[in-house]
N, C-alpha and C positions, 0 to 999 in steps of 0.2 A: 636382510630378511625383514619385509615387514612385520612393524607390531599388531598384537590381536589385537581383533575389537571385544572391548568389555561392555558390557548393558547395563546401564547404570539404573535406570526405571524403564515401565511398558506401564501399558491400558489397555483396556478393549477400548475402540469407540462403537459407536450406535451402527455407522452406515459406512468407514474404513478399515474397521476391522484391529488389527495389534498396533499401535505406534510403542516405538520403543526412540529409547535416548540410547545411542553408545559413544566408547571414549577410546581413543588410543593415544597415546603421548600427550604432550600438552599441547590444548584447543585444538584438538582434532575431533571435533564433533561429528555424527550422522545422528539424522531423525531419518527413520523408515517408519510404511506403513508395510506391513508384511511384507514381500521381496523387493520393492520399490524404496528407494533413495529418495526422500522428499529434500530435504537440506543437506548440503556438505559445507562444512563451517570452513574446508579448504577452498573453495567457489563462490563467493561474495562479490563478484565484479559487479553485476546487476544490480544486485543489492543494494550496492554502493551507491551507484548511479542511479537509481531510484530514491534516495531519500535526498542525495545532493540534488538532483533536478527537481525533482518535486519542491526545495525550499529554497532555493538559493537565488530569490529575491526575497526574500523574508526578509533575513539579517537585518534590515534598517526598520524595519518596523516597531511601534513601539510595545503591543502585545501583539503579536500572531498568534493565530490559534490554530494548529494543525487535527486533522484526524487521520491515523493510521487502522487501515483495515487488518488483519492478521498479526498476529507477535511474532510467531517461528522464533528463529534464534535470537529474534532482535537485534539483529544488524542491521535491518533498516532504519530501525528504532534510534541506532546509533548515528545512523548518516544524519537522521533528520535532525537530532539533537544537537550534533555538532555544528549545522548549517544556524542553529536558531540562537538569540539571544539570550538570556537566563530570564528574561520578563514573559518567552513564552507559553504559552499550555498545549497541551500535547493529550489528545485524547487517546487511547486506542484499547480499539473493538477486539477482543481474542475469545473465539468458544469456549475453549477447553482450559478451566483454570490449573489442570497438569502442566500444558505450558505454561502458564503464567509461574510456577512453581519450581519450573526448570529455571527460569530464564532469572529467576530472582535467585536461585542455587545455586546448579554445576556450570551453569552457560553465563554466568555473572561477569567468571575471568576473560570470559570472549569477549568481552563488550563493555569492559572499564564499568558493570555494574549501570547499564541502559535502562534495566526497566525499572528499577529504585529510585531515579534521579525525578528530582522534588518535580522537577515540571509536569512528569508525565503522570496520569490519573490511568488505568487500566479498568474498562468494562468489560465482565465476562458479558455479551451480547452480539448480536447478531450486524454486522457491520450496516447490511445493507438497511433493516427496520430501524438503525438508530440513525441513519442519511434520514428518511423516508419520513421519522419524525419528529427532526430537525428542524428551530428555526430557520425563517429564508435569511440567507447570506450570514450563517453561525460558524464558516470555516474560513481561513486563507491559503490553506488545502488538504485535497483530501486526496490520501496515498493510499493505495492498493497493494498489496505483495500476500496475495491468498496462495491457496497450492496450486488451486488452475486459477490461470490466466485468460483471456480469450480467446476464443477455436470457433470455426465455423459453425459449430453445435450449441452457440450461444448466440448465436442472432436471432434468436426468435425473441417477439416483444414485449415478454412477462419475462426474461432471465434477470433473473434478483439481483446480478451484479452488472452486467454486460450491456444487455438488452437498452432497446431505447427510452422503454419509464424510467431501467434505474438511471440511466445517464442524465433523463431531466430531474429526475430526483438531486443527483449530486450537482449537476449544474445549478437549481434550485438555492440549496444547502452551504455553495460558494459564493464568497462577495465578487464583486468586479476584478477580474484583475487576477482574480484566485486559479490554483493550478489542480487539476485533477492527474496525477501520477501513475500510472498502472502495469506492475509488470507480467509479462507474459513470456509462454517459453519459444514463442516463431509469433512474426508478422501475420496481420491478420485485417487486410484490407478493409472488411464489412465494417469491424470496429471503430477503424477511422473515419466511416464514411457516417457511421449513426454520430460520432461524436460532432465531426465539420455539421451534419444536419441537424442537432441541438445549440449548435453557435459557440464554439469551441475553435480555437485555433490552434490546431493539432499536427506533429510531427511523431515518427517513431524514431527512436536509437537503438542503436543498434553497440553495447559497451562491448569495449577490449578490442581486441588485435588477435587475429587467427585462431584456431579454433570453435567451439559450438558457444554461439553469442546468443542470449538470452534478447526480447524486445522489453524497450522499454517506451510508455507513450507517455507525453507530459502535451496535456492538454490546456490550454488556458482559456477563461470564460472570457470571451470577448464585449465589448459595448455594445449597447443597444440603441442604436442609434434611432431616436424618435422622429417623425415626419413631420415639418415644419408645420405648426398651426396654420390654417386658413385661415384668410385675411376677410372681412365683410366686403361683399359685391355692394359696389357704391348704386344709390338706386337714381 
């Protein structure tokens, strides 16, 4: 028989309504927002694979500077720490300082204590306004793992996260070479196609073996290759 779920904190938010934390046995987490499952702390494939891809040219660098959009359970939080050197900093952007309060609490044992660890800095702030007024080239990358992902309802060209400003935004905000990370719950062509048309060299993954595979896109900002100077026409 399975064990109950116990609620360990709720909120109201503004525009989702109740999120609550629950717990059953050990590290068996859910975050819901009223009858919806946003996180299952038994489902981390993605997750995983979003902070490994996202970083895993870092390692040899001598400070990287990551930006993580969303906290959630901070498992990605975890990927990307483990991928990085102890010289790195680790931004990340979370709303609701409730998560940030989870994650440093009951979801701490999840995550060997992620969001405590010296590197990372946590702003309660808006992921995308803090891209947007961002020094150019202040990242070596910038991870995404919000609750939506992209959907064809985000290609229009004002979407704060998706859309084709914010993507020059974050192209912007990355040095050369920089990876922009972003998970989503299914493939989503438009997304690829704005990103290849901001100069992004872009794949999706697709993580795990059989069953409902989350998308994962690790985009990388490509060179800009400038056009040889003109030579003076001999007179």
């Amino acid at each position: 028989m399975a064990l109950p779920w116990h609620v360990l904190d709720r909120f109201e938010t503004a525009d989702e309504g109740t999120l609550e934390l629950r717990k059953r046995g050990k590290n068996d987490f859910l975050i819901t927002v009223g009858t919806q499952i946003l996180m299952n702390s038994k489902a981390q494939r993605s997750e995983l694979a979003l902070g490994k891809l996202g970083c895993r040219k870092l390692k040899n660098l001598a400070t990287p500077r990551v930006l993580v959009g969303g906290l959630g359970m901070a498992i990605t939080l975890r990927a990307v720490l483990d991928e990085l050197p102890e010289t790195a900093e680790v931004v990340v952007a979370e709303l609701n300082p409730k998560i940030c309060q989870w994650c440093l609490g009951p979801l701490a044992e999840l995550t060997a204590g992620a969001a405590a660890d010296p590197r990372v800095t946590i702003e309660i702030a808006d992921v995308a306004g803090l891209i947007k007024n961002s020094k150019n080239e202040s990242f070596d990358a910038i991870i995404f793992d919000l609750y939506r992902g992209p959907h064809p309802k985000t290609a229009r060209r004002d979407d704060p996260f998706y859309g084709s400003r914010a993507i020059e935004h974050s192209r912007r905000a990355l040095k050369t070479g920089g990876v922009f990370a972003v998970w989503g719950e299914n493939p989503d062509a438009g997304f690829e196609s704005r990103l290849a048309t901001a100069g992004f060299a872009v794949r999706c993954e697709r993580p795990g073996k059989g069953g409902y595979r989350h998308a994962v896109w690790v985009a990388e900002k490509k060179v800009v290759k400038k056009p040889p100077a003109s030579r003076p026409s001999r007179g």
